[in-house]
C-alpha positions as CSV (number, residue, x, y, z in Angstrom):
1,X,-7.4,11.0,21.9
2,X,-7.7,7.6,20.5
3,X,-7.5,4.5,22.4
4,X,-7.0,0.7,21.7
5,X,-9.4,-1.9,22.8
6,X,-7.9,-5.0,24.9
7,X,-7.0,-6.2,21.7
8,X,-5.5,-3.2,19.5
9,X,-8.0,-2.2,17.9
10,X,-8.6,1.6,17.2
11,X,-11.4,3.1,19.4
12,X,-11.8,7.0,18.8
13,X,-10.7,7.8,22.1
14,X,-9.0,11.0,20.3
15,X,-10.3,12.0,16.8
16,X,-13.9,11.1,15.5
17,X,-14.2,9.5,12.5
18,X,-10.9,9.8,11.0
19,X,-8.4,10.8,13.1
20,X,-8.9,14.4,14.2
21,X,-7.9,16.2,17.1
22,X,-8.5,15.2,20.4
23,X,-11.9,17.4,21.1
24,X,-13.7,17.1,17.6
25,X,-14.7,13.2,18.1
26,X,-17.9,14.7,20.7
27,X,-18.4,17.7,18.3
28,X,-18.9,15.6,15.7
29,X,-21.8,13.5,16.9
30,X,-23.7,16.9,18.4
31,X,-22.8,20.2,16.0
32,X,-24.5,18.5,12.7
33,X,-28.0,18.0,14.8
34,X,-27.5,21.2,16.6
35,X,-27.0,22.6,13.1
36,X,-30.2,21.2,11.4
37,X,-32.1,22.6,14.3
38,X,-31.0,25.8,14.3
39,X,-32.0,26.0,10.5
40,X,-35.3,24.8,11.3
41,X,-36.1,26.9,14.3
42,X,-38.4,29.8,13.5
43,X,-36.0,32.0,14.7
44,X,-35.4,34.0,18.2
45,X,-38.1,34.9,20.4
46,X,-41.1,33.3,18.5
47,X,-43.3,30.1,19.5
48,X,-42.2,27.5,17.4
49,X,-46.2,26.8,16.4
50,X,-47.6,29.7,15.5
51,X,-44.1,31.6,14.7
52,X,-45.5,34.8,16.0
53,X,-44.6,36.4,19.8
54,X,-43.2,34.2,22.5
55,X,-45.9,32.5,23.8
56,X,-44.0,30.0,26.4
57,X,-45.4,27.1,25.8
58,X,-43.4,24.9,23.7
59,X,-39.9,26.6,23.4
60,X,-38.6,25.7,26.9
61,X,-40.2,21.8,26.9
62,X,-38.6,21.4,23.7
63,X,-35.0,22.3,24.7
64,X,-35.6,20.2,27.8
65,X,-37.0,17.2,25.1
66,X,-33.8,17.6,23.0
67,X,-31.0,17.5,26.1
68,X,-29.2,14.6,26.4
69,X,-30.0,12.4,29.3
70,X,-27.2,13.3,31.8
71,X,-24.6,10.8,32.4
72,X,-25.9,8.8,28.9
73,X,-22.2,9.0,27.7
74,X,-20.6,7.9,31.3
75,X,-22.8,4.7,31.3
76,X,-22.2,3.8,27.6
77,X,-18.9,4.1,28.8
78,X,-19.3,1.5,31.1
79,X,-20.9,-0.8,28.9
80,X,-18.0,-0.8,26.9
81,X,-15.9,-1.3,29.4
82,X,-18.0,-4.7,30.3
83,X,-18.0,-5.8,26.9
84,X,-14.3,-5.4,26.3
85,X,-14.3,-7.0,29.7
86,X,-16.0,-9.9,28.7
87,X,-14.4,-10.3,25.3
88,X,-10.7,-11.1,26.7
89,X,-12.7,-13.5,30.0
90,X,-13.7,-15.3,26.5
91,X,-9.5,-15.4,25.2
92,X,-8.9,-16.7,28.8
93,X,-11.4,-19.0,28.4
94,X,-10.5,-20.7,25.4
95,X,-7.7,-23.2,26.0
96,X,-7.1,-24.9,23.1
97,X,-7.0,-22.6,20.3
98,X,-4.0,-20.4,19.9
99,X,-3.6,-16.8,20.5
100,X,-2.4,-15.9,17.8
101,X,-5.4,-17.8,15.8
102,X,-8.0,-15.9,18.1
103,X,-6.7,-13.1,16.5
104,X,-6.9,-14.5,13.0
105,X,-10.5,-15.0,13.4
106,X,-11.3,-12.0,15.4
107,X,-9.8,-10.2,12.0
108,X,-12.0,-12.3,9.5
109,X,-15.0,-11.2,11.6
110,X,-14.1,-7.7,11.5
111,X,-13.4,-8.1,8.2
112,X,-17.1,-9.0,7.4
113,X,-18.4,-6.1,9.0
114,X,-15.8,-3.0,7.8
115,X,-15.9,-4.6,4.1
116,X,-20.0,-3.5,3.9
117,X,-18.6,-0.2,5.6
118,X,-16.6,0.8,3.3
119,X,-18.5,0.2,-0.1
120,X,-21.0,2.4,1.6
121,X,-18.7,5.3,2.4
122,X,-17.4,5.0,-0.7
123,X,-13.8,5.6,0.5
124,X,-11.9,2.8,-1.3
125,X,-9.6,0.1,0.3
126,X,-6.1,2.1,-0.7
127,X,-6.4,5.0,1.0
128,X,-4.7,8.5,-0.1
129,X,-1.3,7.8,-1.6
130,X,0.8,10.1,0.8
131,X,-0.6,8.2,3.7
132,X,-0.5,4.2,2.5
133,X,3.3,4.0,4.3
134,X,1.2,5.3,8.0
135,X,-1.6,3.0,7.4
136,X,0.1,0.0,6.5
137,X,2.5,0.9,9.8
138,X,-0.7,1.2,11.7
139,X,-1.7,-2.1,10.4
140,X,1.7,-4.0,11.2
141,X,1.7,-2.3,14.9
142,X,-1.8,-2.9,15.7
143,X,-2.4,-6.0,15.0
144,X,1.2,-7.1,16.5
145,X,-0.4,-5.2,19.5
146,X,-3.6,-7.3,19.1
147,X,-1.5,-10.8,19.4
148,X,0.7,-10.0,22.0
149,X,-2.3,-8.9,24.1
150,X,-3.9,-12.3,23.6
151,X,-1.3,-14.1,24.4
152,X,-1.3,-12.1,27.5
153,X,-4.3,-13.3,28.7
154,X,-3.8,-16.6,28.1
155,X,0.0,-16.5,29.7
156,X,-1.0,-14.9,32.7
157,X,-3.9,-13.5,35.2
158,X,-6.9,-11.2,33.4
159,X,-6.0,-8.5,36.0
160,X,-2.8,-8.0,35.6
161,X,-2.7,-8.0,31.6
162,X,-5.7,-5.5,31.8
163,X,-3.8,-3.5,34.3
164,X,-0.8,-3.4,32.5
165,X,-2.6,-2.4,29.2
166,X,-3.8,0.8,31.0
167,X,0.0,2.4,30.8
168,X,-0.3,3.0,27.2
169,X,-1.2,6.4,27.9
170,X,2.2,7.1,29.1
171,X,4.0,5.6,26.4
172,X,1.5,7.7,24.0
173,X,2.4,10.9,25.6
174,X,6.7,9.8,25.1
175,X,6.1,8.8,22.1
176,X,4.2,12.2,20.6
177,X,6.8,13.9,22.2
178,X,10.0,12.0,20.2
179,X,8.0,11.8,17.0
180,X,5.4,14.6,16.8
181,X,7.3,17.3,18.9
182,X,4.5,17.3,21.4
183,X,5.3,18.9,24.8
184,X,6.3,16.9,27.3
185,X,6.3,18.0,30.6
186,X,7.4,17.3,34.4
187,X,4.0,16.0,34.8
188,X,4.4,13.5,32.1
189,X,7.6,12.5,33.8
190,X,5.7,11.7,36.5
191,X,3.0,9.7,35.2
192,X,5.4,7.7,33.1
193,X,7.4,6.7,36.7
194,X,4.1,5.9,38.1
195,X,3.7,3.6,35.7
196,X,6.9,1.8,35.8
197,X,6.3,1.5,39.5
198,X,2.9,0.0,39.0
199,X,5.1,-2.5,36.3
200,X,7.5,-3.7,38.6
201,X,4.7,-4.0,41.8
202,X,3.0,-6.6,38.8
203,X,6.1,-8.0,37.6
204,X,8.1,-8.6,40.8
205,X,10.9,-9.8,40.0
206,X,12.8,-11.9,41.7
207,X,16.4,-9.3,42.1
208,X,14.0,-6.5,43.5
209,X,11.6,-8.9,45.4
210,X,13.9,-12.0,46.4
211,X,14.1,-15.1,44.9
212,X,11.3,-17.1,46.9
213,X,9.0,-15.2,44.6
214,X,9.4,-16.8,41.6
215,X,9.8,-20.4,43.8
216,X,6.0,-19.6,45.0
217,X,4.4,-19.2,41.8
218,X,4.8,-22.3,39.7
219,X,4.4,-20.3,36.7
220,X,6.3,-17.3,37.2
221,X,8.1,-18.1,34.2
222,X,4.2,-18.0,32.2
223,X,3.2,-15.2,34.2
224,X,6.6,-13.2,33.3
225,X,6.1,-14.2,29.6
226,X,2.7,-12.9,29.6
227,X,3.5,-9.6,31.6
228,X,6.2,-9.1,29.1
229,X,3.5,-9.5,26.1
230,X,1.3,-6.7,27.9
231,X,3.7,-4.6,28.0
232,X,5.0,-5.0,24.5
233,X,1.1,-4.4,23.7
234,X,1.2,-1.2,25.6
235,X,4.1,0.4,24.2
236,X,2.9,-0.7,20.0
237,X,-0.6,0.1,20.8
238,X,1.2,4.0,21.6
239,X,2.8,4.4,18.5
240,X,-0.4,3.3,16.7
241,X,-2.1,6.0,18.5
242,X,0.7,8.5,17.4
243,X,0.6,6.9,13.9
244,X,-3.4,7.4,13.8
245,X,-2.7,11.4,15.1
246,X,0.1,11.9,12.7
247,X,-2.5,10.7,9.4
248,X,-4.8,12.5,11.3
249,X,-8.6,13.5,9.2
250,X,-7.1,12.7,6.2
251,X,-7.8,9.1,6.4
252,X,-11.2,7.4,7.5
253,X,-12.2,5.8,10.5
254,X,-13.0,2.8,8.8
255,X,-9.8,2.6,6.4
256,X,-7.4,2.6,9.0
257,X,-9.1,-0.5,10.8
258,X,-9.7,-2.4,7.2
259,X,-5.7,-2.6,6.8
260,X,-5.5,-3.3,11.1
261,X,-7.7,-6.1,9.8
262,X,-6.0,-7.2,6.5
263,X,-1.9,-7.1,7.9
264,X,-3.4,-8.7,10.7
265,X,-4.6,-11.7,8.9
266,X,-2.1,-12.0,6.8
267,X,0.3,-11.7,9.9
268,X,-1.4,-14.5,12.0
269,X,-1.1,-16.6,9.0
270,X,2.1,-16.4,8.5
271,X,3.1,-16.8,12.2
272,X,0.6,-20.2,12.4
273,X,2.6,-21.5,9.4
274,X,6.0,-20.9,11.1
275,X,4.6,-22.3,14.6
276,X,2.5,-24.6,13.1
277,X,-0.5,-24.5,15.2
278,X,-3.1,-23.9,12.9
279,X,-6.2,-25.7,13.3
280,X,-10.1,-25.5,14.0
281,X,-11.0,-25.8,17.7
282,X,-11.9,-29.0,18.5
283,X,-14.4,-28.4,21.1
284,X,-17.6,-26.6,20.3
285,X,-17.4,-24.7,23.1
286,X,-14.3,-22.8,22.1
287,X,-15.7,-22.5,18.8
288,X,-18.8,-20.1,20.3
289,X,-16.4,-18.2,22.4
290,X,-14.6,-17.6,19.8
291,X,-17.4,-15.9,18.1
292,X,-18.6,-14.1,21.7
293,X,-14.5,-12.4,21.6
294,X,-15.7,-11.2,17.9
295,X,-19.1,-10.1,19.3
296,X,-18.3,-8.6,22.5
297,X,-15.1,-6.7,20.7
298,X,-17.4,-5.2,18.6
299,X,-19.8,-3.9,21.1
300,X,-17.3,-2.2,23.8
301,X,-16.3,-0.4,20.4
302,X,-19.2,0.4,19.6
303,X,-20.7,1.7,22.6
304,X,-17.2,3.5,23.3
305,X,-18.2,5.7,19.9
306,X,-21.6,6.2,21.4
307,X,-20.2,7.7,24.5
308,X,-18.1,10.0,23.1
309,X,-20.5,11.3,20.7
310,X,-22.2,12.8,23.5
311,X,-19.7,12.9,26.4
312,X,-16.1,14.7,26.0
313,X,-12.8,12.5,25.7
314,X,-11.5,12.8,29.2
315,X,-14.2,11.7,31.4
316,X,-15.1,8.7,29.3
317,X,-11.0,8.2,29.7
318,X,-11.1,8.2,33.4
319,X,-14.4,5.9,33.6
320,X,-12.9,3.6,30.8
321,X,-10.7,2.9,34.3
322,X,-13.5,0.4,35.5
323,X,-12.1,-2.2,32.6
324,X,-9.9,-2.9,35.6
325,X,-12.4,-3.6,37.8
326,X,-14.7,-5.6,35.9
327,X,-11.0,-7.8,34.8
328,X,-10.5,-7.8,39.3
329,X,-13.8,-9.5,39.5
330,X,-13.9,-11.6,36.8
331,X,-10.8,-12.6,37.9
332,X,-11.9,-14.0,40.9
333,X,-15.4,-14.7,40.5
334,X,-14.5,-17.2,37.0
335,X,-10.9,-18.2,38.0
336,X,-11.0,-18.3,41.8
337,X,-7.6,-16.1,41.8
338,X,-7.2,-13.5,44.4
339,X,-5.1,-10.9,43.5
340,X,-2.1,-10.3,45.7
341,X,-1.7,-7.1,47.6
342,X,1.3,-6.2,45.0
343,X,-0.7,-6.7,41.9
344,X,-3.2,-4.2,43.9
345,X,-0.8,-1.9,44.8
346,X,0.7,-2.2,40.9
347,X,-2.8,-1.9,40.2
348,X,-3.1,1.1,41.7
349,X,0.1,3.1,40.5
350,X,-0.9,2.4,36.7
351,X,-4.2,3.8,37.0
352,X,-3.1,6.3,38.7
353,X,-0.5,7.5,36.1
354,X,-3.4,6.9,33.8
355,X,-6.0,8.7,35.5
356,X,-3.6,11.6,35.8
357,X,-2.1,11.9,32.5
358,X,-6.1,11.9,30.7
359,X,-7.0,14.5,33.3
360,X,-4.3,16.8,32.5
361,X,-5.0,16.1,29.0
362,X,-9.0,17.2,29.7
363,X,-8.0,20.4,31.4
364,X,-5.0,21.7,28.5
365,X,-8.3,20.8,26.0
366,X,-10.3,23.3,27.6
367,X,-8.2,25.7,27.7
């Protein structure tokens, strides 16, 4: 399964490079090794130095050599999870710079780095001609889903945009099911309520939760904008994800994110010039987090590719669960705001409709 980073972009949570199924993004990164060696070995029961009988001495260390260090993949996992942390306490951060302009110039950076990519791969910058109308779709949705997360970070707290974010999974799992016949069972059901309960505990609004809620928060009306922006991110970043299965390898990794990049750029113009907020950050300090969101984007992709290159798709899924916990702390340590016991109790409803749909999806995998 493929995921979305805080900001929309494609992570191969699901395929590997370009879009296959959900278990062949770890086989990927371990069959072609474990191929080469094979070739190379000198063949069953003989020493690998002298190629004669087994003599034990180098046949078992090298095996042992070769093994991935154990839990490798679950702590690149949390690396990424810090970095992609880190990266929206940076959008939060930056007050005087529009979100829909942090997302212009996270794109140009991107840009810079998937335009080398390509040339290299030698894949072009079309794309195959039966699939252009699914990648420029994948394009329009992501990077919608890339704004609308921004701006939910800067409209309302880092936990509970992060939070929120998490109950794309359920959305994924509806969507596959209306548009790619997927199954969809009582379980899913289940998940998907979860997850609306978790919504609500975040939202509270005030005809479920009485009106002196919205007099105690001074800017409920921000913080309702901004939930509503999360949660508009969580249901386009799903039918990206179902976009990016239904091209699935027929289309590289790096193609679909140079057209998330190029629609996005061109969309964040155009918005700017309708709202008229375009302009450079005046203070220097927003210019260099602006750079750190670009920087720090990158690397909770890129360590999210390392970990399931060696680790399989559902428990780097259930670990990716600690971007909630590094947004909790950063939340109060940076910001000073405790969380109240219904965004915890939201909290915990959406990460537990998460946690249960990637589980099932781990055990019907290895089947």
């Amino acid at each position: 399964m493929r995921s979305l980073d805080s900001a929309g972009a494609a992570v191969p949570l699901e395929p590997g490079p370009s879009e296959a199924p959900p278990d062949s993004a770890p086989s990927d990164g371990v069959e072609e090794p474990a191929a080469a060696e094979a070739a190379e070995a000198p063949g069953p029961g003989r020493c690998c130095l002298c190629g004669s009988s087994p003599c034990g001495w180098c046949g078992e260390p090298e095996a042992k050599k070769k093994a991935p260090c154990p839990g490798l993949g679950l702590f690149y996992t949390v690396l990424s999870a810090f970095f992609f942390s880190v990266g929206s306490l940076f959008v939060k951060k930056i007050e005087d710079v529009h979100a829909v302009e942090i997302s212009a110039f996270r794109c140009v950076f991107q840009m810079l780095i998937v335009i080398p990519c390509l040339i290299y791969r030698k894949t072009g910058f079309i794309g195959p001609k039966d699939q252009r109308i699914f990648l420029i779709l994948r394009g329009t949705l992501g990077s919608a889903a890339m704004i609308l997360i921004y701006y939910a970070f800067q409209a309302t707290s880092l936990a509970d945009a992060t939070v929120i974010t998490f109950s794309s999974p359920v959305f994924t799992s509806l969507f596959a099911w209306i548009f790619l016949k997927e199954k969809y069972s009582l379980w899913d059901a289940l998940f998907t309520l979860f997850a609306i309960v978790g919504v609500i505990l975040i939202v509270r609004p005030p005809f479920l939760f009485g009106s002196s809620i919205a007099r105690t928060e001074e800017s409920y009306s921000e913080h309702l904008k901004g939930t509503f922006a999360a949660i508009a991110h969580a249901v386009l970043a799903a039918l990206t994800l179902v976009i990016l299965r239904k091209m699935g390898k027929s289309v590289d990794y790096f193609l679909t994110i140079w057209y998330y990049v190029i629609i996005g750029l061109l969309e964040c113009v155009i918005v700017l010039f309708i709202l008229g907020e375009w302009s450079l950050p005046y203070c220097g300090l927003d210019r260099l987090f602006l750079i750190f969101v670009g920087l720090f984007g990158l690397g909770g992709q890129v360590f999210l590719t390392k970990a399931l290159q060696i680790e399989k798709a559902g428990p780097v899924a259930l670990m990716k669960t600690m971007d909630v916990v590094f947004a909790f702390l950063f939340q109060i340590i940076f910001f000073h705001d405790m969380p109240t016991w219904w965004t915890v109790g939201g909290a915990l409803c959406v990460i537990a409709s998460s946690t249960g749909a990637a589980i099932r999806k781990w055990c019907q995998n290895s089947k």
